[in-house]
The first five atom37 places (N, CA, C, CB, O) and aatype in JSON, in Angstrom:
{
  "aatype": [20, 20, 20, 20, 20, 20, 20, 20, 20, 20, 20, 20, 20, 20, 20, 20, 20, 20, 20, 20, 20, 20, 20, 20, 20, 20, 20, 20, 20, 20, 20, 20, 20, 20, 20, 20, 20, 20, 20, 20, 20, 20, 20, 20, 20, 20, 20, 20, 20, 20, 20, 20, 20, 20, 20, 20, 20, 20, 20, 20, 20, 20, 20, 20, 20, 20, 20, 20, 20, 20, 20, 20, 20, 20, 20, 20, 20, 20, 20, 20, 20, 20, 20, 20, 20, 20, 20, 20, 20, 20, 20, 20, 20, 20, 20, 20, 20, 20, 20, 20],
  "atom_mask": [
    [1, 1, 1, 1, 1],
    [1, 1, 1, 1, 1],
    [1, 1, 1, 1, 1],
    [1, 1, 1, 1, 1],
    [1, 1, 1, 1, 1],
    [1, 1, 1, 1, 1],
    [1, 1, 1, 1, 1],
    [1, 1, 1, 1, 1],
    [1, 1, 1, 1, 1],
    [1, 1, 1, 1, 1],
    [1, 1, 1, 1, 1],
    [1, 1, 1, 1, 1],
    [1, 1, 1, 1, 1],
    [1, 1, 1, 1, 1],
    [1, 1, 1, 1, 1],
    [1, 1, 1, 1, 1],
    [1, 1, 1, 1, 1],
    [1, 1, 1, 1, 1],
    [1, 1, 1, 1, 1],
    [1, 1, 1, 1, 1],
    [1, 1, 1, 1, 1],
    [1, 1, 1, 1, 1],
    [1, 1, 1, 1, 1],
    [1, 1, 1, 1, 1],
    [1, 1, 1, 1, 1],
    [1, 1, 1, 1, 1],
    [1, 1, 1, 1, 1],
    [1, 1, 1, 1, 1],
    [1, 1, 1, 1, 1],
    [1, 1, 1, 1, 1],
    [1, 1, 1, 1, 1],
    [1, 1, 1, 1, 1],
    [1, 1, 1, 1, 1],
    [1, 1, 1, 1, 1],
    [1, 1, 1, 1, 1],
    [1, 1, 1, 1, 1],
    [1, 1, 1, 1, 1],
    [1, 1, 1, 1, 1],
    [1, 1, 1, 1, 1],
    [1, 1, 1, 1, 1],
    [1, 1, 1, 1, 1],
    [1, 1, 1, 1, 1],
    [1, 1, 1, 1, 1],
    [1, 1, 1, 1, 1],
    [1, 1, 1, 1, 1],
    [1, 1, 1, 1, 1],
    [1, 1, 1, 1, 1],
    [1, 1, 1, 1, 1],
    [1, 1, 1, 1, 1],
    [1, 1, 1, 1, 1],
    [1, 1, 1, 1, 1],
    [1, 1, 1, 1, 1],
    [1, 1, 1, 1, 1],
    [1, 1, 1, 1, 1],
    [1, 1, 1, 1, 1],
    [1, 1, 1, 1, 1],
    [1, 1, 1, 1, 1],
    [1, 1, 1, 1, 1],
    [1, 1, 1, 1, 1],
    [1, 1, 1, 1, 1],
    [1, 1, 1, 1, 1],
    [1, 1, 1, 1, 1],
    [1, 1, 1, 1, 1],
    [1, 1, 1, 1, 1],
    [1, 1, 1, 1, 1],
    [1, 1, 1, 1, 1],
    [1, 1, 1, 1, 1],
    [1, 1, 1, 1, 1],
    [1, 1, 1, 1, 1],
    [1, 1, 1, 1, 1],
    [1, 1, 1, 1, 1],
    [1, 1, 1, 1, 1],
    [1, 1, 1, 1, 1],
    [1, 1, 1, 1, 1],
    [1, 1, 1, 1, 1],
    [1, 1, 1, 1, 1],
    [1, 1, 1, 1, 1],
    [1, 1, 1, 1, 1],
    [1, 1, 1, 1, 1],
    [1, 1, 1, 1, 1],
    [1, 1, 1, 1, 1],
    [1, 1, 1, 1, 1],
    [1, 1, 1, 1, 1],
    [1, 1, 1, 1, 1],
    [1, 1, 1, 1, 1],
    [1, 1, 1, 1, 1],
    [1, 1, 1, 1, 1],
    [1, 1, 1, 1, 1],
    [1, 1, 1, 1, 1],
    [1, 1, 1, 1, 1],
    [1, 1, 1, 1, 1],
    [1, 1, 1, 1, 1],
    [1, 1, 1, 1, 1],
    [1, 1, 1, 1, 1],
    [1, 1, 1, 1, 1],
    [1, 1, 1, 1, 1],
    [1, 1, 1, 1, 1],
    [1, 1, 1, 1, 1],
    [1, 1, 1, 1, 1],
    [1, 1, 1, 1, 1]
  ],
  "atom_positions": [
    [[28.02, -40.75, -4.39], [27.17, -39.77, -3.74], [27.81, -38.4, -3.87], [26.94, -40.13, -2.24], [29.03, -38.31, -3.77]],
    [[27.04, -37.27, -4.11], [27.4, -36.01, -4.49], [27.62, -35.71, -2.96], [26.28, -35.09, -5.43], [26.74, -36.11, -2.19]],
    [[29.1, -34.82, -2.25], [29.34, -34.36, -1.26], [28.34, -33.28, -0.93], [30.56, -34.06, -1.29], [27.76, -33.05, 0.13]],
    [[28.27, -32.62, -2.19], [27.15, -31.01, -1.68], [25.47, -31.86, -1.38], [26.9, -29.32, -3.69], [24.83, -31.86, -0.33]],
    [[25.15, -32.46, -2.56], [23.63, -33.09, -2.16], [23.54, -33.42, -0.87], [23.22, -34.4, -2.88], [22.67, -33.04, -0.09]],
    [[24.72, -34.34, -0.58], [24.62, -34.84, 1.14], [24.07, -34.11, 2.25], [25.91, -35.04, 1.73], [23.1, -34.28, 2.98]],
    [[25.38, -32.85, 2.11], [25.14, -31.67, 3.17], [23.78, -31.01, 3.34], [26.03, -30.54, 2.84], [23.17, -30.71, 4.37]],
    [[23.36, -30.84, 1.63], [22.16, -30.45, 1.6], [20.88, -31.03, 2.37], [22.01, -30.47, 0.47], [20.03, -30.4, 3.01]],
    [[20.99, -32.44, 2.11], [19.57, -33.26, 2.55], [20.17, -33.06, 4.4], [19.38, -35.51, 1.66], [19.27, -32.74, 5.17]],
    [[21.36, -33.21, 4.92], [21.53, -33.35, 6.02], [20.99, -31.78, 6.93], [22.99, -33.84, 6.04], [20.62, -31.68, 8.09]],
    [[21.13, -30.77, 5.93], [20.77, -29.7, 7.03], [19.21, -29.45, 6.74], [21.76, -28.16, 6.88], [18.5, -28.97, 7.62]],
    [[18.66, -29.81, 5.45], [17.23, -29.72, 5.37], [16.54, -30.33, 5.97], [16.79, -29.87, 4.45], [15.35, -30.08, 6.13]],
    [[17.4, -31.69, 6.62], [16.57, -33.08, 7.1], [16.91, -32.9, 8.45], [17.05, -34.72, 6.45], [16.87, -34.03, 8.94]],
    [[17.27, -31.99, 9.41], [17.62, -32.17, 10.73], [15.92, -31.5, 11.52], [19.33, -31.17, 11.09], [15.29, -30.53, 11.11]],
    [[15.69, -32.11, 12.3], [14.49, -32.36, 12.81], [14.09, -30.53, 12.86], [14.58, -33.42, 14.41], [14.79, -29.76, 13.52]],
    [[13.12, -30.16, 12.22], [11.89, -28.77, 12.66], [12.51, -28.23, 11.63], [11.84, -27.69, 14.36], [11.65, -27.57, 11.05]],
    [[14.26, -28.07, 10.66], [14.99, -27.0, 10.15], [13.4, -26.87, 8.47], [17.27, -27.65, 9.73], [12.79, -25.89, 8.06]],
    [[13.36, -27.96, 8.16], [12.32, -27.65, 6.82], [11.38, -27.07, 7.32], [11.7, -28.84, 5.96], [11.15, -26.07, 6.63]],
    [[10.38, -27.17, 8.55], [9.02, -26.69, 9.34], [9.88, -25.12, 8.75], [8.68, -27.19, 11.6], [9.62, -24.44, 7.76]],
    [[10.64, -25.0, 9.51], [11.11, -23.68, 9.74], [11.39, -22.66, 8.54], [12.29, -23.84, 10.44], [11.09, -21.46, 8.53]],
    [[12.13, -23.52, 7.37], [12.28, -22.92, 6.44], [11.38, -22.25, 5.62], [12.78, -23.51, 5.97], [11.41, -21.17, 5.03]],
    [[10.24, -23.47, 5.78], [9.3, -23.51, 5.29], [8.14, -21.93, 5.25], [8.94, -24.7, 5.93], [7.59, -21.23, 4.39]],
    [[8.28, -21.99, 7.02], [7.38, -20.98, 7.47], [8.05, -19.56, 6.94], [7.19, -21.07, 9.14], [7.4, -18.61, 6.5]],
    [[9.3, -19.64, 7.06], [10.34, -18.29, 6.79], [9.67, -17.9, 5.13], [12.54, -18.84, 6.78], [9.29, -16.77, 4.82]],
    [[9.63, -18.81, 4.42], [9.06, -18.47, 2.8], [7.88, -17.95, 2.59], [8.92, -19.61, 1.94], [7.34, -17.76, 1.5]],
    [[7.49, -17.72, 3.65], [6.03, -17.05, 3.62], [6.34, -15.59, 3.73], [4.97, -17.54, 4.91], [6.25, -14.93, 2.69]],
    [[6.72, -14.95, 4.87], [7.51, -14.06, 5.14], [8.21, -14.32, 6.18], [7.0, -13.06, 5.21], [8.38, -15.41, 6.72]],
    [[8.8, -12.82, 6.6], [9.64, -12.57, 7.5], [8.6, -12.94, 9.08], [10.26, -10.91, 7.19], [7.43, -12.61, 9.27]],
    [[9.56, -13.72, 10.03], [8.98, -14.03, 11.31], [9.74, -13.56, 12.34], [8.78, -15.38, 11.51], [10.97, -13.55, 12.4]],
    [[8.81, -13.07, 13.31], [9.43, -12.61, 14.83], [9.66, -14.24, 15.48], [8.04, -11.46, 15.99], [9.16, -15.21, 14.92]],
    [[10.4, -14.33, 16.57], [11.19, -15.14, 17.25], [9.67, -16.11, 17.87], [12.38, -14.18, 18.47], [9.46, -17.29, 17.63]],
    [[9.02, -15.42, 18.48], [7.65, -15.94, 18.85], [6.81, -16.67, 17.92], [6.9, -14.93, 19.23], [6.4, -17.82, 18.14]],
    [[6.49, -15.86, 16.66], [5.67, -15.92, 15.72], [5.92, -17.35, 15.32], [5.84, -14.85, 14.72], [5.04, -18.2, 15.44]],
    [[7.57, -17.75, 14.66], [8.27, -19.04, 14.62], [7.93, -20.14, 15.55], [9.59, -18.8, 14.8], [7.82, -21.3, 15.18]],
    [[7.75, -19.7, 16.89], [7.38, -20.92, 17.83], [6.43, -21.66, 17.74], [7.22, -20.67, 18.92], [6.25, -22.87, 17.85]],
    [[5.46, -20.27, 17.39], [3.55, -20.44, 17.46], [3.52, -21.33, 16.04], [2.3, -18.48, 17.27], [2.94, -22.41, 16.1]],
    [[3.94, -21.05, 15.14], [3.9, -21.24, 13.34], [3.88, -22.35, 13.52], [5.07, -20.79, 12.19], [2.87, -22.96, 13.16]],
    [[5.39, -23.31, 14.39], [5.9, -24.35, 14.31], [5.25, -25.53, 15.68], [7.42, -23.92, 14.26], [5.92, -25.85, 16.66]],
    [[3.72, -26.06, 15.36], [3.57, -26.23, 16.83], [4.63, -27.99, 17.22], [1.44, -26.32, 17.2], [4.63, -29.08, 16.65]],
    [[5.27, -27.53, 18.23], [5.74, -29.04, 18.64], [7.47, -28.54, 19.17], [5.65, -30.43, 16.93], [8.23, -29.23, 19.84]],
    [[7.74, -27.07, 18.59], [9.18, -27.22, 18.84], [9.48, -25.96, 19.68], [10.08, -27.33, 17.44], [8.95, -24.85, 19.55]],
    [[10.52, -26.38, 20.63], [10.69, -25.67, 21.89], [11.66, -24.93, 21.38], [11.01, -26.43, 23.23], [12.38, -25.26, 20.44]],
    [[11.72, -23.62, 22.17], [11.98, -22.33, 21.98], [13.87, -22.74, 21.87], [11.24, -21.18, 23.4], [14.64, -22.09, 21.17]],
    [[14.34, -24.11, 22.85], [15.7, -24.1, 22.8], [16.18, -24.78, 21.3], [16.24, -24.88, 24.13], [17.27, -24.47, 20.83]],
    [[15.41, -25.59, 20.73], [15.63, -25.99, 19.64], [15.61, -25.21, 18.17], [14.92, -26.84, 19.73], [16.35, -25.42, 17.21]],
    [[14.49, -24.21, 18.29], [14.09, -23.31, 17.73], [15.61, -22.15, 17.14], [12.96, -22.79, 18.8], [15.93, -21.59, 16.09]],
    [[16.19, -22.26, 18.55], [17.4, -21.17, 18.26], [18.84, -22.03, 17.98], [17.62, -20.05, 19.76], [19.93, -21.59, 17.59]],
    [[18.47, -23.29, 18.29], [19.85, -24.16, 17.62], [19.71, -24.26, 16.21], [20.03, -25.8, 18.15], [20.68, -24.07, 15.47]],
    [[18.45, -24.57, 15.74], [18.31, -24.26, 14.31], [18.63, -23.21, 13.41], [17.34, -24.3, 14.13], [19.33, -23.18, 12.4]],
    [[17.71, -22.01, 14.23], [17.88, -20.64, 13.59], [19.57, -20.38, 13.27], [17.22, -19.41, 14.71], [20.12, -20.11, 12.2]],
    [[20.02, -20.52, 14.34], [21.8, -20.93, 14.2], [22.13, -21.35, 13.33], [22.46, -21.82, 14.95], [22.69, -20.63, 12.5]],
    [[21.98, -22.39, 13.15], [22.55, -23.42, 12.44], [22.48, -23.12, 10.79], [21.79, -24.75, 12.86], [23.42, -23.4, 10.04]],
    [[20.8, -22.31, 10.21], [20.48, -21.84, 9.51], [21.37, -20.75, 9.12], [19.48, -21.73, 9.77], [21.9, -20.51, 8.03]],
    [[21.42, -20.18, 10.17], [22.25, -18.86, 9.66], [23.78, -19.09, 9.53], [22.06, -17.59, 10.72], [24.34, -18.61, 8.54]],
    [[24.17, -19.46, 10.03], [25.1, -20.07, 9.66], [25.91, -20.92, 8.31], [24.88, -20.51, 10.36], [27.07, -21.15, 7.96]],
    [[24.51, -21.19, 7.85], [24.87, -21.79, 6.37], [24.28, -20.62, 5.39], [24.04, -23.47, 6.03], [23.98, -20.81, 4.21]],
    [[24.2, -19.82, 5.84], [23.36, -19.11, 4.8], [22.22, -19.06, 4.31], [23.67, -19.18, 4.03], [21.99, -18.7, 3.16]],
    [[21.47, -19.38, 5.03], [19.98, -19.23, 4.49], [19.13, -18.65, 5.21], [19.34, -20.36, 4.22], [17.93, -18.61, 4.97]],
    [[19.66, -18.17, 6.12], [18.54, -17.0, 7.3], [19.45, -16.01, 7.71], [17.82, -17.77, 9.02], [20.63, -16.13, 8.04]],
    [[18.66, -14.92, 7.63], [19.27, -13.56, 8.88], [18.69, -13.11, 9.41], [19.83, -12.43, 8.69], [17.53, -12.77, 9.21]],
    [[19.66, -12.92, 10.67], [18.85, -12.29, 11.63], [18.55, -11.01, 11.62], [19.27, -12.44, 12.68], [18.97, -10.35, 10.66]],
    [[17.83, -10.42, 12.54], [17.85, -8.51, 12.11], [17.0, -8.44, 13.44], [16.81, -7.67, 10.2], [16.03, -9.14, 13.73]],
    [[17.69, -7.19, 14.38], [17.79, -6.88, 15.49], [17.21, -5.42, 15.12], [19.17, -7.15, 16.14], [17.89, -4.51, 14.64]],
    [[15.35, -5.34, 15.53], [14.87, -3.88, 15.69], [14.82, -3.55, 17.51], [13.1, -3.72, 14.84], [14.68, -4.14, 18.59]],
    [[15.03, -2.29, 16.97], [15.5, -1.16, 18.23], [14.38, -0.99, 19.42], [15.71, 0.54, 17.53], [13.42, -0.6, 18.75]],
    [[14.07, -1.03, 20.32], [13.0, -1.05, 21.04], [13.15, -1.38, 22.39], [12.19, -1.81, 20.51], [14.23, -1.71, 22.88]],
    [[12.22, -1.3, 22.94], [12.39, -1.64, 24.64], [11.21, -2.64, 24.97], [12.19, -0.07, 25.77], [10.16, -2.15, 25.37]],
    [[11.33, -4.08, 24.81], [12.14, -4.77, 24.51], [13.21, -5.01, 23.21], [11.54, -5.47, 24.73], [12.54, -5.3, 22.22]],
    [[14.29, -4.99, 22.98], [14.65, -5.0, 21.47], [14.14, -6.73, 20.96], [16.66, -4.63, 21.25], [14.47, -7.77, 21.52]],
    [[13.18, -6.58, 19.66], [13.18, -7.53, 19.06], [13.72, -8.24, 17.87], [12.48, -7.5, 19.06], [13.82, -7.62, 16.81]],
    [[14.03, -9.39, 17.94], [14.79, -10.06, 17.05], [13.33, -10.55, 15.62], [15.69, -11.56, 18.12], [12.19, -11.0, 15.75]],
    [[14.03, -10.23, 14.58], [13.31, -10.97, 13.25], [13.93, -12.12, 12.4], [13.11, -9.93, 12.22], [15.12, -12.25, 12.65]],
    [[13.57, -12.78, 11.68], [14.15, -13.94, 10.65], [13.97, -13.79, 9.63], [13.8, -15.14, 10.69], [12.88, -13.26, 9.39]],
    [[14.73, -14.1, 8.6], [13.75, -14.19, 6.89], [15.02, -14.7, 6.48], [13.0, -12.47, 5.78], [16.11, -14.42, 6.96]],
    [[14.7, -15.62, 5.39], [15.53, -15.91, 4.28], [16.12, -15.15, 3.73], [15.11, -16.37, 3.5], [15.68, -14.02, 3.51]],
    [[17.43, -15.62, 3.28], [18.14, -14.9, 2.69], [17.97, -15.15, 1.25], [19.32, -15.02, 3.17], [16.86, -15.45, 0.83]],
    [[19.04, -15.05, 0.4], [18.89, -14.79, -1.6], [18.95, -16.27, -1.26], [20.44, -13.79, -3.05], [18.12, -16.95, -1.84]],
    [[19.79, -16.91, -0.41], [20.43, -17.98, -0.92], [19.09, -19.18, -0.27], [22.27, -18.09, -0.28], [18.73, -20.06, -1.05]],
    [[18.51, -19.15, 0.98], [17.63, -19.65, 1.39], [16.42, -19.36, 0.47], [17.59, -19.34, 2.62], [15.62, -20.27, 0.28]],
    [[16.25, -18.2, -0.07], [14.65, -17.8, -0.9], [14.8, -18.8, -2.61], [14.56, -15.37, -1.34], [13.82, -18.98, -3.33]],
    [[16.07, -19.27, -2.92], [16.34, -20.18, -3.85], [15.95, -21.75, -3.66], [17.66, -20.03, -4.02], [16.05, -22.63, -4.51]],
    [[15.45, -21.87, -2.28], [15.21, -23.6, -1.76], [13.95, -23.14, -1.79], [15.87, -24.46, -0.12], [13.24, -23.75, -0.99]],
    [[13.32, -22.18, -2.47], [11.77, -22.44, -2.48], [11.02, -23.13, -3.51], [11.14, -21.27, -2.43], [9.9, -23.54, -3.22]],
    [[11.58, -23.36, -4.94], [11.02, -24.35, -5.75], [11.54, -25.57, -5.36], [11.23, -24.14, -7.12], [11.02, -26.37, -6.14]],
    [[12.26, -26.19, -4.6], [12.54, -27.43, -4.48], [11.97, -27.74, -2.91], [14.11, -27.66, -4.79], [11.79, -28.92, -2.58]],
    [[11.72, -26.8, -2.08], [10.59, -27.09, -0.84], [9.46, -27.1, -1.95], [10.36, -25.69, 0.64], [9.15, -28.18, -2.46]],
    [[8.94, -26.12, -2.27], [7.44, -26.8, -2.9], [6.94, -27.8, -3.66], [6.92, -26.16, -3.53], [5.77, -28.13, -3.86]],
    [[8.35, -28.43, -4.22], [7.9, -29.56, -5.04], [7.89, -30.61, -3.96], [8.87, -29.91, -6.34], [6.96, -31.42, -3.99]],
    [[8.97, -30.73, -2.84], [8.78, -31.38, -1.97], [7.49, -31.47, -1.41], [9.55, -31.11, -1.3], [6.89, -32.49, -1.73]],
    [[6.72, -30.5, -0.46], [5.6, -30.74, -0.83], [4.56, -30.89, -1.55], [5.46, -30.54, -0.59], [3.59, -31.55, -1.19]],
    [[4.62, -30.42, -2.42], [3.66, -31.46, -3.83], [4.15, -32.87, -4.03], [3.89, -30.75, -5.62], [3.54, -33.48, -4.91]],
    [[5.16, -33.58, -3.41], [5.12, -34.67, -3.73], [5.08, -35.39, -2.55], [6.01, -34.94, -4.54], [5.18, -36.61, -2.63]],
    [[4.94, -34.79, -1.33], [4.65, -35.12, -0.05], [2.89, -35.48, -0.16], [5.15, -33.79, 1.03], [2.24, -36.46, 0.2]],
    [[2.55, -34.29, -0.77], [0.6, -34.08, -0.75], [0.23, -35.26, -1.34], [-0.25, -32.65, -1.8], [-0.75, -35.85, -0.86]],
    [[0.93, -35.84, -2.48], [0.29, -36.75, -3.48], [0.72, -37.92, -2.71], [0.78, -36.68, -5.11], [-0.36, -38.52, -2.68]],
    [[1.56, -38.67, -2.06], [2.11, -39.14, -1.23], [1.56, -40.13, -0.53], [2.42, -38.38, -0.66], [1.66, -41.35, -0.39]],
    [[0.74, -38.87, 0.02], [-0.09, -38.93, 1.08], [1.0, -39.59, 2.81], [-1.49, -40.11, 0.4], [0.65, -40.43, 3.63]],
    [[2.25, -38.81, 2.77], [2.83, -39.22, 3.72], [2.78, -38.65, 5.0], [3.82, -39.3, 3.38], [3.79, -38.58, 5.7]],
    [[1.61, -38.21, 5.4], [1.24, -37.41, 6.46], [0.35, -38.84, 7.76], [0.02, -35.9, 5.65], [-0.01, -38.95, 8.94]],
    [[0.4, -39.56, 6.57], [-0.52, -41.01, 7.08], [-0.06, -41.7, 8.18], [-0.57, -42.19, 6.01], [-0.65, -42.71, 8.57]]
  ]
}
């Protein structure tokens, strides 16, 4: 077993992190926007992920100025590179039919 593949499937495969990634490849999301996008996952899980994400490199955060100050998300170079292998994932999810 390849050590990097492992890590890979383990942080793609941890429960909402693909929902999430997923939604981030569309564009950039406010903290809310992510909640609404993603229906089923609570706001505390939401930010263990985002963490966790950023943390490996594939999301940043970005803090605009305001009263309230709001927080944004988007992929990074290195996260916007898991987008041909999320979409084939789903294209081979669609044909699948593992939504069943």
């Amino acid at each position: 077993m390849c050590p990097d593949f492992h890590a890979a499937i383990e942080l793609i495969g941890r429960r909402w992190a693909g929902a999430i990634l997923s939604t981030l490849a569309e564009r950039p999301h406010y903290f809310a926007e992510l909640t609404a996008s993603v229906p089923g996952l609570s706001d505390r899980l939401l930010s263990r992920r985002l963490r966790e994400l950023e943390a490996a490199g594939l999301v940043e955060r970005s803090v605009h100025d305001g009263s309230p100050a709001r927080v944004s998300y988007a992929l990074t170079e290195k996260g916007r590179a898991l987008g041909p292998a999320l979409s084939e994932l789903k294209d081979w999810a669609r044909r699948w039919k593992l939504s069943s």
